[in-house]
N, C-alpha and C positions, 0 to 999 in steps of 0.2 A: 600444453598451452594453457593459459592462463586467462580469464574473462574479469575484467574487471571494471566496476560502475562507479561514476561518481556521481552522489545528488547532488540539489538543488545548494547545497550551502557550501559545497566544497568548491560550487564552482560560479561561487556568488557575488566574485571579483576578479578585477585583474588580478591579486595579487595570490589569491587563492587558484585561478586556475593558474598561474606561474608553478606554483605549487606542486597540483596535478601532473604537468610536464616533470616534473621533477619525480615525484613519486614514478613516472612513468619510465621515467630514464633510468632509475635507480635498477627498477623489476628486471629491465631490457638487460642491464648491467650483471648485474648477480644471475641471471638465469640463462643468457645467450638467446633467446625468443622474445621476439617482443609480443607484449600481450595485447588481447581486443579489448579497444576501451569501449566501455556504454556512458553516455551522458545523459542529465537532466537539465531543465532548462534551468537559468541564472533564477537563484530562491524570488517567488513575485512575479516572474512572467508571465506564469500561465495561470495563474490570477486575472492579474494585467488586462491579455489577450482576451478569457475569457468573458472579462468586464467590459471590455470595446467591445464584443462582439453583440453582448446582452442590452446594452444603451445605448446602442445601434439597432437595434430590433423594435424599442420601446419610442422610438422617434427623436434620439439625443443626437444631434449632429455631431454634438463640438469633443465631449467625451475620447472616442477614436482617436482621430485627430491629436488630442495631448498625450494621449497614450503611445500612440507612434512617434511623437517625437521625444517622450522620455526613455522609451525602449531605444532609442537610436543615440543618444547622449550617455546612456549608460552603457550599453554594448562598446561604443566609442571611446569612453574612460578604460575599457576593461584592456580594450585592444592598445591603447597608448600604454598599460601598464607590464603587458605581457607578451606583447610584438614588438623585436626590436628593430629587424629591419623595414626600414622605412617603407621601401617601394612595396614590400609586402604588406605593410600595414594600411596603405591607400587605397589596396587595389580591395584588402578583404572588407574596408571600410564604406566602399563602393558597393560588396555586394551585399554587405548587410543594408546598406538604404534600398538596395533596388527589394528585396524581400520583404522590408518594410511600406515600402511602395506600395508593393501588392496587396500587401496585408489592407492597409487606408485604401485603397483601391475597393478590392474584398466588402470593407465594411462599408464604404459606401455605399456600393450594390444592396448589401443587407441593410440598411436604412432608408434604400429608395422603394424596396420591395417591402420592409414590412414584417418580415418571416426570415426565421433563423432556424433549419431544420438541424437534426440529430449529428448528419452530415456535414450541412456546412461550421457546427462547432467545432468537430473534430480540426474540420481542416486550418482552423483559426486557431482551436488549442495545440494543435504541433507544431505550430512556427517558431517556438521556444527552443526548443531541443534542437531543430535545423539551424537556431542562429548559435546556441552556443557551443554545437558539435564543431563549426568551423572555424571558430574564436580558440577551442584548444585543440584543435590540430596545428594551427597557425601558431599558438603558443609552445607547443614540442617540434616542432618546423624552426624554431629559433634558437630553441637550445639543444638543435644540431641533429636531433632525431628524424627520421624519414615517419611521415604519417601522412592520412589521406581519409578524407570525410566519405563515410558511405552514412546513404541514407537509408532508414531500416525501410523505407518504402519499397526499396529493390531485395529484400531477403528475409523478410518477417511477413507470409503471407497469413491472413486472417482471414474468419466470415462476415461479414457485413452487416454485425449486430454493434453500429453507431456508438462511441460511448464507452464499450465497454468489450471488444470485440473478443473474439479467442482465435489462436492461432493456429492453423494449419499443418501440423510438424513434418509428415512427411515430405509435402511442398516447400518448406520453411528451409527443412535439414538437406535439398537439393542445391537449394538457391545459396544457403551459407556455405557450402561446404565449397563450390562454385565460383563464389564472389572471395568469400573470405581468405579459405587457406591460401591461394594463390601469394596475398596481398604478405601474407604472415611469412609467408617461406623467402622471398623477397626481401625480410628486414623491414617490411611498413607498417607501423600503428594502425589500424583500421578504429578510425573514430565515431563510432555509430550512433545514431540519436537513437535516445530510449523514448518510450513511451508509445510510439507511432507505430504502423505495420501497413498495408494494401492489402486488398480482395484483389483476386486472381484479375481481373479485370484492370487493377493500378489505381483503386480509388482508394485514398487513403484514408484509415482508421487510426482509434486514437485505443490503449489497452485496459482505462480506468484509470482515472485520477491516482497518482504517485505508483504508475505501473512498472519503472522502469527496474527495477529491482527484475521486476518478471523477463524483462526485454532480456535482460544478462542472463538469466536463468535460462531463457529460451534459447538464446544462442549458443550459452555453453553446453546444452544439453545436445544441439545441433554439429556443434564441434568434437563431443566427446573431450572436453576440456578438463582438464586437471584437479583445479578447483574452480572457482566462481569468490571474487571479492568482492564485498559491496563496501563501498567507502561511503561514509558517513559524518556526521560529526559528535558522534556519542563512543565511546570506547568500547563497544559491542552490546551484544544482549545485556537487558541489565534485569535485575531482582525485582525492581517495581519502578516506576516512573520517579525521578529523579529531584523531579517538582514537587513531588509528594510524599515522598520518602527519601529525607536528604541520607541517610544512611545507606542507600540502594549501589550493590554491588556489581562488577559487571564476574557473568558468570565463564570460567576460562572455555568450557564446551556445553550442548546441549543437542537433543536430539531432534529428525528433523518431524518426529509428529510432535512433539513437546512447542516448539517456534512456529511450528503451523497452529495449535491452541495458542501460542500467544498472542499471535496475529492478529488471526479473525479476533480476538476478545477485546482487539483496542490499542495491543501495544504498536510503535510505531516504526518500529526500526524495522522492520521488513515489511512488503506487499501481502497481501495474504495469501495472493496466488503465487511466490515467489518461489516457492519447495518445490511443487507439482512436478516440474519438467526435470529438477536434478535428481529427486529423492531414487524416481525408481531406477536410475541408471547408476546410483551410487558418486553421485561426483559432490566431494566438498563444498560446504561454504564458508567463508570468513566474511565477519563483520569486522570493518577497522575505522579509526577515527584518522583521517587525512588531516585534520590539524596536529596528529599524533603518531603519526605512525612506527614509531618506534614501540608503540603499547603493541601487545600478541594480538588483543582482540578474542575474538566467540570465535570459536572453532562450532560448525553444525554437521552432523553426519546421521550413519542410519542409528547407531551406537547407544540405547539407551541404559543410564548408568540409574542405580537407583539413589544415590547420596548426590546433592540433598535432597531428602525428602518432595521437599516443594522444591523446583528450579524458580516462578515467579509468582507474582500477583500485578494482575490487571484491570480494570475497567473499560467499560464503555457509557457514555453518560447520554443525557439528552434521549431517554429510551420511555417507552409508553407500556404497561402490564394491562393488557386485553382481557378480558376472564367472561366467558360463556357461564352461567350456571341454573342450575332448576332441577327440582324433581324430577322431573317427566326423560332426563339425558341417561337416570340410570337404568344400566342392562339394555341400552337402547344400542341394534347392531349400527355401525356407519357413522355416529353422530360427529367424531373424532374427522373421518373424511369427510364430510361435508362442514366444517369448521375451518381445516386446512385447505379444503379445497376454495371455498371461498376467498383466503387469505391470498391463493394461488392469481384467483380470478381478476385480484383489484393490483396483481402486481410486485407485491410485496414480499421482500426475504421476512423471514421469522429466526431471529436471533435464539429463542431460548422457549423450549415447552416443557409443561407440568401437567401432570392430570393428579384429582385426587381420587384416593384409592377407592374411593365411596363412587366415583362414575360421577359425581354430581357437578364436575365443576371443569374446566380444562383453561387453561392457561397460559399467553403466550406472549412476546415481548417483543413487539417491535421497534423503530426511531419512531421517535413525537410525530415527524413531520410527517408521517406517511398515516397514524392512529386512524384520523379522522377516516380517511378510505376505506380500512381496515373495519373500524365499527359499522360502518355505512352498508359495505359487503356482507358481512356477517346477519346484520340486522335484517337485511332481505331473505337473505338463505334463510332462517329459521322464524322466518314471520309468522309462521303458521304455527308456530310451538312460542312463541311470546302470547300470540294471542289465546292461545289454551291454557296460558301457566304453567305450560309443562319449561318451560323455562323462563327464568325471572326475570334477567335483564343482560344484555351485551355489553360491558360495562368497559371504562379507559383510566386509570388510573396513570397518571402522567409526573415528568418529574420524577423516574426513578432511574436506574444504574445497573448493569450486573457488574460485580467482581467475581472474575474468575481464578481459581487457585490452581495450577499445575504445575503438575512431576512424575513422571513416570514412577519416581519413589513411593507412589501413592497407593500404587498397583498393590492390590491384598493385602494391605497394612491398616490391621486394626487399633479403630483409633483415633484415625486422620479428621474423619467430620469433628471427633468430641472435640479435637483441640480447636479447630477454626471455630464453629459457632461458640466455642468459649471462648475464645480469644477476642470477637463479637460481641458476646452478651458482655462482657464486661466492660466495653465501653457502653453499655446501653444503648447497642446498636438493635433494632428491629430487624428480620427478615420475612419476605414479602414473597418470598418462594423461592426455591431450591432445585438443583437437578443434576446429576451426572451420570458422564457419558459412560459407554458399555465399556470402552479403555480404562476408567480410572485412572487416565490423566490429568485429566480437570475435574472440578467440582467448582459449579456456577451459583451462585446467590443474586438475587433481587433485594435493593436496599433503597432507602428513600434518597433522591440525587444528596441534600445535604448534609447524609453518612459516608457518602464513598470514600474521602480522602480519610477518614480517621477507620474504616476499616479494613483500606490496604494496609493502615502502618500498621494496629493490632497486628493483622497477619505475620506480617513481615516481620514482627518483633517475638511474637510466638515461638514460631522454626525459627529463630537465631540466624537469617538471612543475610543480618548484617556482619556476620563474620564470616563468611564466604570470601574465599582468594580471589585476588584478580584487580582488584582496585578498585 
């Protein structure tokens, strides 16, 4: 069995999900199974949606209102493009307004009241995915394929942490195995919306913004599925962002903690939670470009190879460098957990820490937008050691970047730091701290945000990245 997800751009028209059917009927074709599709909403929806929902909170009437009715005009062009039978196209055109309905309905409620809970976003941000799940099922329904909209509300059980929820797998791998194989052994597409899930209860959860990657992952780990494809519109893993390194290769495989470092570090072509649910069961993933699919794509498995050296370079920008320091922190037991405990207390992930080896100083990097809390937490915690001098100041240095370098090739090969920060220094790049992890598959840097782009490409051009197979 085969799992296969399209995002937001693949399916960000008629004429692109026309497409999707195609791609869909092709798999069906060559393999005799038809696979479980996962969808994302039409690219801008849940934006959209979750803009109506936000200036309906702040006392914007009219907002909403246009928002539903260009969601309703575009949904409407997609289905005129990729539904050909008529009376089917009335009827699904019908039920896209009535969901639309609810939705202007919905917001109104949320701008008579005032209040837009954790809760009621979710259930505003998943309207996306339920309207374009049944626009391509409706579109493989025409070109003759048997398919049927399931909504992951009914087989992707979660907890009820709003936002960002986690799934349930025992519960999850009952209810797919349940819902799903049935539909599968039958010859039906089962068209599933990604992003979305329910607590045991039927309240619906949403899995973190551009979750759907994970939704596929969860289900094919719930199916014991063959591989998992994530369709795209990039020709898989690539070398370093494309924008930024026009000479950026896509790489033919890579490993699945190597794409787990890429992930979290910024790159975009996977979730970051995407590996989690396949990696320990061993099931494949491909990355493929659906305007392309004749390219091979990223092959991801457990399989780490050490050539080349570095598989990519990444960023993450718009990040704040935190730095505690003072005399009085060295040889001091706890100081380190009560630094991060703090950081814990106001909320916030911590991208990247450093201590120096002197005890005097500890370092850590969150997003800008979050600094201010971060300093604020901190500043309390150790009020009593500001005003002694045993510690100087809680300081934010803002406007910086990490670039991450990773490869399993990295692993005990001496040498690896000398070439990157020389590759670095030589553009007269500064670093601002440093750190890698106990794998030695990454090696992370702190640079000022208007180094980043010129010390991916150093990178990149260093390890000879751009001669890498694959295109």
């Amino acid at each position: 069995m085969i799992v296969m997800k399209f995002g937001g751009s693949s399916v960000g028209t008629g004429e692109r999900i026309a497409n999707v059917a195609r791609i869909a009927a092709d798999v069906t074709e060559r393999r005799g199974t038809p696979p479980v599709v996962v969808v994302s909403a039409m690219s801008g929806v849940t934006d959209a949606l979750r803009r109506a929902a936000t200036t309906a909170t702040a006392g914007d009437q009219d907002t909403f209102h246009l928002i539903r009715d260009e969601l309703q005009q575009r949904h409407k062009q997609a289905i005129d493009d990729c539904v050909s039978d008529m009376e089917h196209a009335r009827a699904l055109r019908a039920e896209i307004e009535s969901l639309l309905n609810w939705f202007e309905t919905l917001c109104q409620s949320i701008y008579t009241l005032g209040e837009l809970t954790p809760r009621g976003m979710d259930v505003v941000s998943g309207l996306g995915e339920r309207l374009s799940a049944r626009v391509v099922a409706a579109a493989m329904r025409s070109q003759g394929l048997k398919a049927r909209t399931v909504e992951a509300t009914e087989i992707i059980v979660t907890d009820n942490k709003f936002g960002n929820a986690t799934p349930l797998f025992p519960e999850t791998r009952e209810r797919v195995q349940r819902r799903i194989v049935p539909l599968v052994e039958v010859g039906v597409i089962p068209v599933v919306t990604g992003f979305i899930g329910a607590t045991l209860d039927g309240v619906l959860t949403t899995l973190g913004r551009g979750s759907s990657d994970f939704s596929a992952t969860v289900l094919g780990s719930a199916l014991d599925a063959e591989e998992v494809w994530i369709w795209t519109d990039v020709d898989g893993v690539m070398t370093a962002d494309p924008r930024i390194v026009s000479q950026a290769r896509t790489l033919p495989s890579i490993s699945y903690s190597e794409v787990a470092e890429l992930s979290y570090f910024g790159a975009k072509v996977l979730h970051p939670s995407t590996i989690q649910p396949v990696s320990s069961r061993g099931i494949p993933v491909r990355v493929l470009n659906s305007l392309r699919p004749e390219n091979p794509g990223t092959l991801i498995t457990n399989d780490a190879v050490d050539e080349p050296l570095v598989k990519g370079i990444t960023a993450i920008r718009d990040l704040s460098l935190i730095t505690i320091a003072g005399p009085g922190m060295q040889g001091v037991p706890g100081v380190a957990g009560r630094a991060f405990g703090s950081v814990a207390r106001s909320g916030v992930s911590v991208l990247m820490i450093t201590q120096s080896s002197s005890e005097q100083s500890i370092c850590f990097v969150v997003r800008t937008v979050d600094h201010s809390a971060v300093v604020q937490s901190a500043g309390a915690e150790f009020e009593l050691e500001l005003m002694r001098g045993d510690i100087d100041a809680v300081t934010s240095q803002d406007e910086v970047a990490i670039i991450a370098v990773v490869g399993a090739g990295m692993r005990g090969k001496p040498g690896i730091a000398y070439h990157i920060f020389g590759a670095v220094a030589e553009r007269g790049i500064n670093i601002l701290s440093i750190a890698q992890g106990s794998s030695e598959y990454n090696l992370s840097m702190v640079v000022s945000h208007q180094d980043v782009d010129e010390g991916v490409r150093a990178i990149h051009q260093q390890f000879g990245l751009d001669r890498i197979g694959g295109g």
